[in-house]
C-alpha positions as CSV (number, residue, x, y, z in Angstrom):
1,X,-2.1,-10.6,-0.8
2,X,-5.2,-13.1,-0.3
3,X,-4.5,-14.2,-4.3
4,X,-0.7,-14.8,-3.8
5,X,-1.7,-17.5,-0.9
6,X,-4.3,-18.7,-2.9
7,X,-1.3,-19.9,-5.4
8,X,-0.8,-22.6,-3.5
9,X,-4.1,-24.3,-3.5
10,X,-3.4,-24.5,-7.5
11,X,-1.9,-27.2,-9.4
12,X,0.6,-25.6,-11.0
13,X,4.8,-26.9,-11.1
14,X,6.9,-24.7,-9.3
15,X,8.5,-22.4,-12.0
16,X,5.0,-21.6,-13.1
17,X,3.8,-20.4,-9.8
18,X,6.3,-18.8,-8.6
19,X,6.0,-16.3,-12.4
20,X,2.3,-16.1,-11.7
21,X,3.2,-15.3,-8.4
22,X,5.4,-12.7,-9.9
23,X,2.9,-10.8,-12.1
24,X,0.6,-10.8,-9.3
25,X,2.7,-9.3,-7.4
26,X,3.5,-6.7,-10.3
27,X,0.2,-5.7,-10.7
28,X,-0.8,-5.5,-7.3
29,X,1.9,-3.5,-6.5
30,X,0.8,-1.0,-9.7
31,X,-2.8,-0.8,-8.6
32,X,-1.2,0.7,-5.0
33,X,1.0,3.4,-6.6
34,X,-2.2,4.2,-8.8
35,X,-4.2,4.5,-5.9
36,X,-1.3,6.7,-4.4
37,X,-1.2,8.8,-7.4
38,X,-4.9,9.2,-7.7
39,X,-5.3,10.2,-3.9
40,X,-2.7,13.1,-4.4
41,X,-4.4,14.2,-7.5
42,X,-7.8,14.2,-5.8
43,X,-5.9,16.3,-2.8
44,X,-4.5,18.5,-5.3
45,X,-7.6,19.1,-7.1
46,X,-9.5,19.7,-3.6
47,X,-7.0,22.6,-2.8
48,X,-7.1,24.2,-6.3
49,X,-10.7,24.2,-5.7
50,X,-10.6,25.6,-2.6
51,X,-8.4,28.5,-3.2
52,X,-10.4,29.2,-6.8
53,X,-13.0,29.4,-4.4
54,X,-11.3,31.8,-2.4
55,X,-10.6,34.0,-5.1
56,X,-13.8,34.1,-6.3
57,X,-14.5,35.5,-3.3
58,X,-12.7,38.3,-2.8
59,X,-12.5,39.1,-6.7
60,X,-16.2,39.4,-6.1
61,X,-17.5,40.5,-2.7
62,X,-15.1,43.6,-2.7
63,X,-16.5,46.1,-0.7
64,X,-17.1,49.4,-3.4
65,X,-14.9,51.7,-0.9
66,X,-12.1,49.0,0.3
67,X,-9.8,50.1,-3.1
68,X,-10.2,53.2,-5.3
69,X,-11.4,52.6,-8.7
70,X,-8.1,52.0,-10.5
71,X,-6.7,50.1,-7.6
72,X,-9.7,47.8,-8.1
73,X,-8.4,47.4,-11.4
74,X,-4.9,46.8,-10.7
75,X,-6.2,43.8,-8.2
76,X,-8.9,42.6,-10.1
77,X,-6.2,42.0,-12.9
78,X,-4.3,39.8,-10.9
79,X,-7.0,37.6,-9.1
80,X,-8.3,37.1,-12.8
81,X,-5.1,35.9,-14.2
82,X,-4.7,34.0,-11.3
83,X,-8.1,32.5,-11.4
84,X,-7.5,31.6,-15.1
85,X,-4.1,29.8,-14.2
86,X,-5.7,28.0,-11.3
87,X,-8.9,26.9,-13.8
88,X,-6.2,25.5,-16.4
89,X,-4.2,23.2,-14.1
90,X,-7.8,21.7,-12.7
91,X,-8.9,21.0,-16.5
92,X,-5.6,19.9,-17.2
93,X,-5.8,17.7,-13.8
94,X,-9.2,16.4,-14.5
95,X,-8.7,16.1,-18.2
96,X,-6.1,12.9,-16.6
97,X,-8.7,11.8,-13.7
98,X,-10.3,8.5,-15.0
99,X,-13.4,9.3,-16.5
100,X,-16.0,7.3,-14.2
101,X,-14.3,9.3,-11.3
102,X,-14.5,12.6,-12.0
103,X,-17.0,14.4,-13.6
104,X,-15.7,17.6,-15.6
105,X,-18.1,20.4,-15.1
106,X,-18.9,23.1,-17.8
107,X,-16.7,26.2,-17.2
108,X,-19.4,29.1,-17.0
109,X,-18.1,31.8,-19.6
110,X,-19.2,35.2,-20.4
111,X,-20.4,35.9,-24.3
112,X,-17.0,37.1,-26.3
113,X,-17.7,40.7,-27.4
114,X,-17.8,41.7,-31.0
115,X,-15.0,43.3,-32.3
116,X,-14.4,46.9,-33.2
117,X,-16.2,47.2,-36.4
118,X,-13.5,50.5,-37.3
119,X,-10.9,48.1,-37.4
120,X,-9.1,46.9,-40.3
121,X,-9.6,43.2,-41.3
122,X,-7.3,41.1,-43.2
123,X,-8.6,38.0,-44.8
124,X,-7.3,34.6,-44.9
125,X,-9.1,32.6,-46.8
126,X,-8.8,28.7,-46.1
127,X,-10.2,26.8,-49.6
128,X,-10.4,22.7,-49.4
129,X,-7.7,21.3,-50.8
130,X,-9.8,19.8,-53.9
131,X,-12.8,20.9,-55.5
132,X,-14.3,17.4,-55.5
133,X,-15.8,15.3,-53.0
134,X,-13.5,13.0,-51.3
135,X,-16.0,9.9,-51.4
136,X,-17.7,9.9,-54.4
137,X,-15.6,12.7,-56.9
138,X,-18.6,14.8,-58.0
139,X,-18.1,18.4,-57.7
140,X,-18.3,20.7,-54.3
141,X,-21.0,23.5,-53.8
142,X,-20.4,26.3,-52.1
143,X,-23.1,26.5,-49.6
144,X,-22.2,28.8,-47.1
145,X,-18.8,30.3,-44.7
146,X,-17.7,29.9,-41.0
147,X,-15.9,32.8,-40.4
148,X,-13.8,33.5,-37.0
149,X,-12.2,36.7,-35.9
150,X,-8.6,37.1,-34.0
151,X,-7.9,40.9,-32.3
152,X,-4.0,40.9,-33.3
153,X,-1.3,44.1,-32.9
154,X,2.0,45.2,-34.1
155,X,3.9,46.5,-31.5
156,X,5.6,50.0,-31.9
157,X,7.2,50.1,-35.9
158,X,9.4,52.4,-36.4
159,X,10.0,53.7,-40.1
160,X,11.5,56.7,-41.9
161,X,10.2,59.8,-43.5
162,X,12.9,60.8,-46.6
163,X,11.9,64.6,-47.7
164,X,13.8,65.2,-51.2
165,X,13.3,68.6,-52.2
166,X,14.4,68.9,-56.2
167,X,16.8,72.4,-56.9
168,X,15.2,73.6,-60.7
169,X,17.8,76.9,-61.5
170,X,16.8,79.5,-64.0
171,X,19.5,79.6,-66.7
172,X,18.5,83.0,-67.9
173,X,18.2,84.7,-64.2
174,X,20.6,82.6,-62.5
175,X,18.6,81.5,-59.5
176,X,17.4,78.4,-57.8
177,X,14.3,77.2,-57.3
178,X,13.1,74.5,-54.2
179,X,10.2,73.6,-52.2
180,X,10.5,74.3,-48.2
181,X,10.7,71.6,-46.2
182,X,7.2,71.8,-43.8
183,X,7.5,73.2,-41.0
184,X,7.9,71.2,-37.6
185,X,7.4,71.6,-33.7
186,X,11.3,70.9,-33.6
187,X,13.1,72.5,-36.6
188,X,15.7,70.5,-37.9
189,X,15.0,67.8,-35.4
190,X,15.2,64.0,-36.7
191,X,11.7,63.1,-34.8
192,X,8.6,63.2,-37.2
193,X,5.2,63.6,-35.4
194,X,4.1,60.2,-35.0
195,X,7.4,59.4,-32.8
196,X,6.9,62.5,-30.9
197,X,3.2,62.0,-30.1
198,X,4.8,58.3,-29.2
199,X,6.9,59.5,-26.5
200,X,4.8,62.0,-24.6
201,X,2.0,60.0,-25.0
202,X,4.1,56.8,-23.2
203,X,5.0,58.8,-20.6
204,X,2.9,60.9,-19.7
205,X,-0.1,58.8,-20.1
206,X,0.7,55.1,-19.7
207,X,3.5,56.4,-17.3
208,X,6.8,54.7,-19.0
209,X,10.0,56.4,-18.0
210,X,12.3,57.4,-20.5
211,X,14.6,54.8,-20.3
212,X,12.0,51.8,-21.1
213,X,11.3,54.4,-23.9
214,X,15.2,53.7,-24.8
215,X,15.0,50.2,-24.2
216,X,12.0,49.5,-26.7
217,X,13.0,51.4,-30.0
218,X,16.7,49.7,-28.9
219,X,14.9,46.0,-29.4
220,X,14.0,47.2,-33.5
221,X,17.7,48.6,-33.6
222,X,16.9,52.3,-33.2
223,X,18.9,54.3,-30.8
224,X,17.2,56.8,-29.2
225,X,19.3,58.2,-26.2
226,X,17.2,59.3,-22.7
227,X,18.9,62.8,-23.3
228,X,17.5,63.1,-26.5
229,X,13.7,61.7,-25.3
230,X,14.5,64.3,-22.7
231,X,15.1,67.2,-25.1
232,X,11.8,66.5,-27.3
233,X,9.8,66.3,-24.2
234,X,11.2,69.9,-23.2
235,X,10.7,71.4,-26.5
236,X,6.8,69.8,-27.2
237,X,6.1,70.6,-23.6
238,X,7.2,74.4,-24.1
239,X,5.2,74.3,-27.7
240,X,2.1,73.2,-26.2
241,X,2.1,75.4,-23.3
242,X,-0.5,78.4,-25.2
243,X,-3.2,75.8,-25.1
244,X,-3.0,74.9,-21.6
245,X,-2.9,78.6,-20.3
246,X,-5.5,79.0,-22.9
247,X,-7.8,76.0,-21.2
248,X,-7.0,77.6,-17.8
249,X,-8.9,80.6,-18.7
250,X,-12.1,78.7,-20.1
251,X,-12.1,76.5,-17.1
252,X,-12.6,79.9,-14.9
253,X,-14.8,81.3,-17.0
254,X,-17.6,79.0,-15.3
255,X,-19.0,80.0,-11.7
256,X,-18.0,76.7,-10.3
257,X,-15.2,74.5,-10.0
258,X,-13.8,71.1,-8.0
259,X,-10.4,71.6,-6.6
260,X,-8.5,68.6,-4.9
261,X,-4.5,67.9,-4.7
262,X,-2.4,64.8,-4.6
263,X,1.4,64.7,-3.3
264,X,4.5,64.2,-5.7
265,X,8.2,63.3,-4.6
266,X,10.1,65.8,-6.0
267,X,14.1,65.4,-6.2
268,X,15.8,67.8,-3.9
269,X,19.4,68.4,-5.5
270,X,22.5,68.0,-2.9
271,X,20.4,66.1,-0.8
272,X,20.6,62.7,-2.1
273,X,17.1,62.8,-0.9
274,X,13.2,63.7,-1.8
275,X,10.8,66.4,-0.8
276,X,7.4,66.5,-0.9
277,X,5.6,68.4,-4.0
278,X,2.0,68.8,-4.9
279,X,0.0,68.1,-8.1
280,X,-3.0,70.1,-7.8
281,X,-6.2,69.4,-10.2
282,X,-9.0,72.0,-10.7
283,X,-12.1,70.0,-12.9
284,X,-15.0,71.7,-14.5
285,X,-18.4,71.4,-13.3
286,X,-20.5,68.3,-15.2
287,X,-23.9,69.8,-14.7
288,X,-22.8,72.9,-16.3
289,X,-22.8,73.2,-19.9
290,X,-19.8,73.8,-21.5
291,X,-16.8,71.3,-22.5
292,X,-15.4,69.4,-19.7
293,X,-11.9,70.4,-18.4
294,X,-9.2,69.6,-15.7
295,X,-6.7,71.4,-15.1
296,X,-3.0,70.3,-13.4
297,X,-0.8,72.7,-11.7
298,X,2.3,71.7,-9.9
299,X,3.4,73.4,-6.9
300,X,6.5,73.2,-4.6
301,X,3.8,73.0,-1.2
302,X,0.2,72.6,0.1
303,X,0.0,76.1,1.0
304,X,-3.5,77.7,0.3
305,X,-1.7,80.3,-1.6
306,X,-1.1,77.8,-4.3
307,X,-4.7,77.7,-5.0
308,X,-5.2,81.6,-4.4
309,X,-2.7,82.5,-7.1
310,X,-4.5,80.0,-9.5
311,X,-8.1,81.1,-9.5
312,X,-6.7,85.0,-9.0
313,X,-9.5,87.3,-9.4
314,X,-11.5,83.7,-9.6
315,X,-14.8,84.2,-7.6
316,X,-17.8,81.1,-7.5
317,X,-18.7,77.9,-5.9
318,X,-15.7,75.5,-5.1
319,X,-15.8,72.2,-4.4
320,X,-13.5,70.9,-2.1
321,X,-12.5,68.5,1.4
322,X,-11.9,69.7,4.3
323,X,-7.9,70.9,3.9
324,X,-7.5,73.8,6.0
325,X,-5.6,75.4,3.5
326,X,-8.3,76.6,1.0
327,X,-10.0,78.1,4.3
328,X,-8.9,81.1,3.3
329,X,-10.4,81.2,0.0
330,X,-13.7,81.4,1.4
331,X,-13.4,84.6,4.0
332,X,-13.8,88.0,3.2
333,X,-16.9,89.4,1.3
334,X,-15.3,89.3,-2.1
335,X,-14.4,85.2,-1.2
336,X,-15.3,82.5,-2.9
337,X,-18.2,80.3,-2.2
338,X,-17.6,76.9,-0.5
339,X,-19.1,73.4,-1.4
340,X,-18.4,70.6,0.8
341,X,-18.1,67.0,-0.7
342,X,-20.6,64.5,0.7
343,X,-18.4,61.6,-0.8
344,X,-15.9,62.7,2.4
345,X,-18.4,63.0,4.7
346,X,-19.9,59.8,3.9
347,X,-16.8,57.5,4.0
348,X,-16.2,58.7,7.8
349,X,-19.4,56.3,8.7
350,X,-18.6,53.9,6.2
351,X,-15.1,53.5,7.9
352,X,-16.9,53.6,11.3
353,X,-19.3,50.4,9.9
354,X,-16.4,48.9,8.7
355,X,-14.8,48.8,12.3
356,X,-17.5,47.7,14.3
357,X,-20.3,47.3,12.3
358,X,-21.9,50.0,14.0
359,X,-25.8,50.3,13.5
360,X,-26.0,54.5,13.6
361,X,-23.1,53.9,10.5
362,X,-25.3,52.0,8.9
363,X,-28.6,54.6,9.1
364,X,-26.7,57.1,8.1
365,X,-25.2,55.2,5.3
366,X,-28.7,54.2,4.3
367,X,-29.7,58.1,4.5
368,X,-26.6,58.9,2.4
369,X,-27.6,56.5,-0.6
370,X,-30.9,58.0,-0.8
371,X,-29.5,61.5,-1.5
372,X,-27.5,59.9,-4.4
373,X,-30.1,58.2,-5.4
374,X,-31.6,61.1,-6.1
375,X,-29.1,62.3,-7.9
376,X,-28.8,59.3,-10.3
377,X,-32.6,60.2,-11.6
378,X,-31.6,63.7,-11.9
379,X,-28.5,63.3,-13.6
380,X,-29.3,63.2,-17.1
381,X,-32.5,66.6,-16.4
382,X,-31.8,70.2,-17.1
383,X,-30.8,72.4,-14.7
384,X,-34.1,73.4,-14.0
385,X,-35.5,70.1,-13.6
386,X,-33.1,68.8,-11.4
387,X,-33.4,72.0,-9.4
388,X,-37.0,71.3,-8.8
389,X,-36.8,67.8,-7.9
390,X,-33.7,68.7,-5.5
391,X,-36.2,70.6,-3.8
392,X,-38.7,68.3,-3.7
393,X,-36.7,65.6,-2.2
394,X,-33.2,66.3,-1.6
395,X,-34.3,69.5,0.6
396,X,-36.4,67.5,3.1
397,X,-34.3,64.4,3.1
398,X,-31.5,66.6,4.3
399,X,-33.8,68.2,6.9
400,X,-34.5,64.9,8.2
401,X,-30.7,63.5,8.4
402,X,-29.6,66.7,9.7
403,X,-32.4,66.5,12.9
404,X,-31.3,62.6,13.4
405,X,-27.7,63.5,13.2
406,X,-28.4,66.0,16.0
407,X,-30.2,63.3,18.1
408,X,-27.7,60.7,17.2
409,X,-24.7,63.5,18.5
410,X,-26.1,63.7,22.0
411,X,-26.5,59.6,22.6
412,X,-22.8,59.4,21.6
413,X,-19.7,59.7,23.9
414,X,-17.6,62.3,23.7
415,X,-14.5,62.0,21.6
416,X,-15.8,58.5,20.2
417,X,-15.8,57.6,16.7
418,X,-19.1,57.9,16.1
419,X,-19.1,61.0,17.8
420,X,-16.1,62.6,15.2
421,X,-17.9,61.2,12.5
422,X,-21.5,63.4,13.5
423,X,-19.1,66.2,14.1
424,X,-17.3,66.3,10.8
425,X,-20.6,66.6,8.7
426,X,-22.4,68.9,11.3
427,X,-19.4,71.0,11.3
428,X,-19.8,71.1,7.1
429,X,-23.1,71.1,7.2
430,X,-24.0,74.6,5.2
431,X,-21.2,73.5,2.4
432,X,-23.0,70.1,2.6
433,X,-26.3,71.2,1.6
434,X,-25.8,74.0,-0.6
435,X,-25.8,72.1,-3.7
436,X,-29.7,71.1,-3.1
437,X,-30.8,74.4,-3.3
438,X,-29.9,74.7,-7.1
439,X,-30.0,72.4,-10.4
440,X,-26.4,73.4,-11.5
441,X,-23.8,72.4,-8.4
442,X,-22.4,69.1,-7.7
443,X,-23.3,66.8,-5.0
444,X,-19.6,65.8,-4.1
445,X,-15.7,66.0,-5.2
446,X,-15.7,62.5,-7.3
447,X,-15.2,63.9,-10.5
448,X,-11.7,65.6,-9.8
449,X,-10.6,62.6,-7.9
450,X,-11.5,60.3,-10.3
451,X,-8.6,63.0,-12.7
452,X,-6.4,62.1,-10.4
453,X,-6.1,58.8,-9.6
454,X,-4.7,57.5,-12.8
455,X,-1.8,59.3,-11.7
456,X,-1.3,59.0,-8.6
457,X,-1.3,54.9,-9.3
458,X,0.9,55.8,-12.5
459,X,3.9,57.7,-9.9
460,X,4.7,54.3,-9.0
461,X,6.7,53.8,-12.2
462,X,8.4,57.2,-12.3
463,X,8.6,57.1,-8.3
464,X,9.8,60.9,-8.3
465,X,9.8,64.1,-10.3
466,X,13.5,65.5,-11.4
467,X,12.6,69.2,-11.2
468,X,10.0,72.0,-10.3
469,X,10.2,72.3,-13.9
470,X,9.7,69.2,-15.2
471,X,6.5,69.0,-12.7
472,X,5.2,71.7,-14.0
473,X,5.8,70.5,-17.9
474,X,4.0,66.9,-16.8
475,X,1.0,69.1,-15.5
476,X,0.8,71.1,-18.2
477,X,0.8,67.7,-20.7
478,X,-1.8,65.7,-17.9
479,X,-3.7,68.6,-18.8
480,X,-4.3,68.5,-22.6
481,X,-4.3,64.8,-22.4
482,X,-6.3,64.6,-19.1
483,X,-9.0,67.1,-21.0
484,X,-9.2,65.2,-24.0
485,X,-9.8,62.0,-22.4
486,X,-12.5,63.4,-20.8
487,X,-14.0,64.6,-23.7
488,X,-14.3,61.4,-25.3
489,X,-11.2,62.3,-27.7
490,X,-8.6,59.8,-28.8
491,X,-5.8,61.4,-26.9
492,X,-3.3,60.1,-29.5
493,X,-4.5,61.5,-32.6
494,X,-5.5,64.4,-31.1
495,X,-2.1,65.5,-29.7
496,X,-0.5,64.3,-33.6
497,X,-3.3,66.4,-35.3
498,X,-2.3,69.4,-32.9
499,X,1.3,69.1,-33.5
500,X,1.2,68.7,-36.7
501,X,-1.4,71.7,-37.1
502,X,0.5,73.7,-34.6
503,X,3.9,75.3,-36.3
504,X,2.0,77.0,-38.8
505,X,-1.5,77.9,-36.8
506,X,-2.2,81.0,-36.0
507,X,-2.8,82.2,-32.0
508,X,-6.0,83.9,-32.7
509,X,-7.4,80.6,-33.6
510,X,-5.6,78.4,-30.7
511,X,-9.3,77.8,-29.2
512,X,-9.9,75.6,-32.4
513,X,-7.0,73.2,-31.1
514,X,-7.8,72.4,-27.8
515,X,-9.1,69.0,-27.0
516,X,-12.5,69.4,-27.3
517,X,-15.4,70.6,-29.8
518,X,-15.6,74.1,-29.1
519,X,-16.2,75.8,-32.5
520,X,-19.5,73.4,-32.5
521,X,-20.0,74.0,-28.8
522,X,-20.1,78.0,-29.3
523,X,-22.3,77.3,-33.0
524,X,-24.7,75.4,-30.7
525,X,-25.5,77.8,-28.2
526,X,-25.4,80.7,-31.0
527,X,-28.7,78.5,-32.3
528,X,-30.1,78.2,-29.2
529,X,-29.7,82.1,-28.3
């Protein structure tokens, strides 16, 4: 404003002042919307950095109990994609910012991890355009490569199998000669085993309903109807039933096992409506030798007889919470023998901390760790190690926690929260600590949980199950897949392997099929014996 008045001190005629006076006025009145601009940019920038901040923060200060394991996953993906997108527009932001204003930090990133050596490469090889240098035309050595790796994928491809079987006749005898077409888990069926391992393997493990089944071959032109998914589901889930009955029986062949259940929505015909089902999981003991197995079985309730008529004649240590239906299980002299999870009885003072921040939480959370900390320098000992050091310092540490929970009951009022949360372990308290008086039984329920929660966060895609039936086909497929996961195994190839092994195997060999090593299991311990 001060230069436009300053015009007038100048000798200048008026046509030339008054277009000075004009691009003054131009500029001045671009150097204010810059300033506008840049002020809203540095706002914007100021809020992205404030809520990157914020995600940082709860991306990383989550408490290890406020989600389960897979939930953490689920939320972590989001904050991180979110964090990316947030990280982009403030580059993208400051990448416009005049340079003497802003100052672009460095972007902390982790080191890129190699890729899967197993993999299949394909070369591209990118040569100069001319062998000869570009400023002086003598010829180019070769003095060295730069090489860069992409991780790429083809989607789903579907392709077809043509069996032609030549007729050769005998002129002389008058017959025909022809090779049989290999057998199949569905004679006469169009599916070959790759599709079918596809489809149980989508939807039974990455938890994709039939119809997005139907909606992905129909992108590459291939129709595949929901009632014929439907039918090959049935049909492989009825083949592969011998080796989960056969995987029941070497699951209770071991004197200990974790038992824990999850609720299903189950379709209830006429109703329009849902009722609730049950998917229970019995899991194999770790610190037991042996292949590690779970076990799904789907049941129309949560009454203990479920679990009575699965373990049947069943009698050893099980590992459960505190539902009062597998009470029953443990009376009587022929009963089985009952380990209580110290996971459960330790998340009723965490929840208590978490409330109030309550100081008697927080000993006996301290007192907790230290018993699992244990644990985590036994873990990788033999039985009779870990025995040993259990009684060494897992046996007194108990004695100690159980004497200050006694003394910590009385100073607390009755019916409190702190008082309920004494109680409940107290009340356990034998179950609690019978897994320190041997090297072989577990110290909690995690294992079986840990089974069961890729399901229970898969349901949400399904929402409900159609049939008793088709609950207890899902169970029996969670269980072969479930196993083989856990067994390190490529769940995949192992269940195209078994089908395509399976129409012609015979059943006094099933044990060689299940997912996991057993014939070099059994060879080992034949050495060792």
């Amino acid at each position: 404003m001060k230069s436009l008045e300053e015009l007038d001190h100048l000798n200048l005629d008026p046509a030339a002042k008054k277009q000075v006076a004009a691009i003054l006025q131009a500029l001045l009145d671009q150097a204010q919307r810059d300033a506008i601009l840049l002020q809203a940019k540095d706002f914007k920038i100021e809020a992205l950095t404030h809520e990157i901040a914020y995600y940082r923060r709860i991306r990383y200060g989550v408490k290890s109990e406020a989600f389960s394991a897979v939930q953490r996953d689920v939320f972590e993906e989001t904050w991180n994609t979110d964090m990316s997108a947030i990280e982009a527009e403030l580059e993208l932001l400051k990448d416009d910012a005049p340079c003497a204003t802003i100052a672009k930090p460095k972007r902390p990133r982790a080191g890129r991890q190699p890729l899967p050596a197993h993999l299949p490469r394909i070369e591209h090889r990118h040569e100069p355009e001319s062998c000869t240098c570009g400023q002086c035309g003598q010829d180019l050595v070769k003095i060295g490569e730069d090489i860069t790796e992409q991780l790429d994928v083809e989607p789903a491809k579907f392709f077809v199998h043509r069996h032609i079987r030549p007729q050769y006749a005998c002129r002389a005898c008058e017959t025909v000669t022809a090779e049989p077409i290999p057998p199949a888990i569905i004679d006469g069926g169009m599916a070959a085993v790759g599709l079918l391992t596809w489809v149980m393997i989508s939807k039974f493990q990455d938890h994709l309903p039939l119809y997005r089944l139907e909606q992905i071959a129909a992108r590459d032109q291939v129709t595949l109807s929901r009632s014929t998914l439907a039918d090959w589901v049935g049909r492989v889930g009825s083949a592969l039933q011998p080796l989960v009955d056969r995987l029941t029986w070497h699951l209770l062949q071991g004197n200990s096992v974790h038992a824990d259940e999850t609720p299903v929505p189950q379709l209830d015909p006429g109703k329009g409506k849902t009722r609730k089902a049950y998917l229970w999981a019995y899991r194999s003991n770790d610190l037991q030798p042996g292949p590690r197995i779970v076990v799904f079985d789907y049941q129309p309730g949560r009454s203990g007889e479920c679990a009575r008529q699965f373990l049947g004649d069943w009698r050893g240590h099980l590992m459960v919470d505190d539902y009062a239906g597998y009470k029953a299980l443990f009376t009587g002299e022929a009963g089985c023998i009952e380990l209580a999870c110290l996971a459960h009885a330790r998340r009723k003072f965490f929840d208590l901390h978490q409330a109030n921040k309550s100081t008697l939480a927080s000993e006996a959370l301290q007192r907790i760790a230290f018993l699992y900390a244990i644990e985590a320098e036994v873990k990788d000992m033999g039985i009779e190690d870990r025995k040993r050091l259990r009684q060494e310092k897992s046996q007194p540490a108990l004695a100690s926690l159980y004497d200050w929970l006694i003394q910590a009951r009385i100073k607390s009022p009755q019916g409190g929260a702190a008082a309920k949360a004494i109680g409940y372990t107290l009340k356990r308290w034998p179950a609690l600590i019978r897994y320190a008086e041997t090297g072989h039984l577990p110290i909690d329920n995690n294992p079986v949980e840990n089974c069961i929660r890729p399901i229970a966060i898969g349901k949400k895609n399904w929402m409900f199950v159609g049939s008793e039936r088709a609950g207890k086909r899902a169970a029996a497929i969670q269980t072969l897949l479930g196993t083989a996961k856990l067994n390190g195994l490529n769940s995949s190839e192992w269940l195209k392997d078994t089908l395509e092994k399976l129409p012609t195997w015979p059943n006094s060999r099933i044990d060689e099929l299940l997912p996991f090593a057993i014939a070099s299991i059994d060879a080992k311990s034949q050495n060792e014996n």
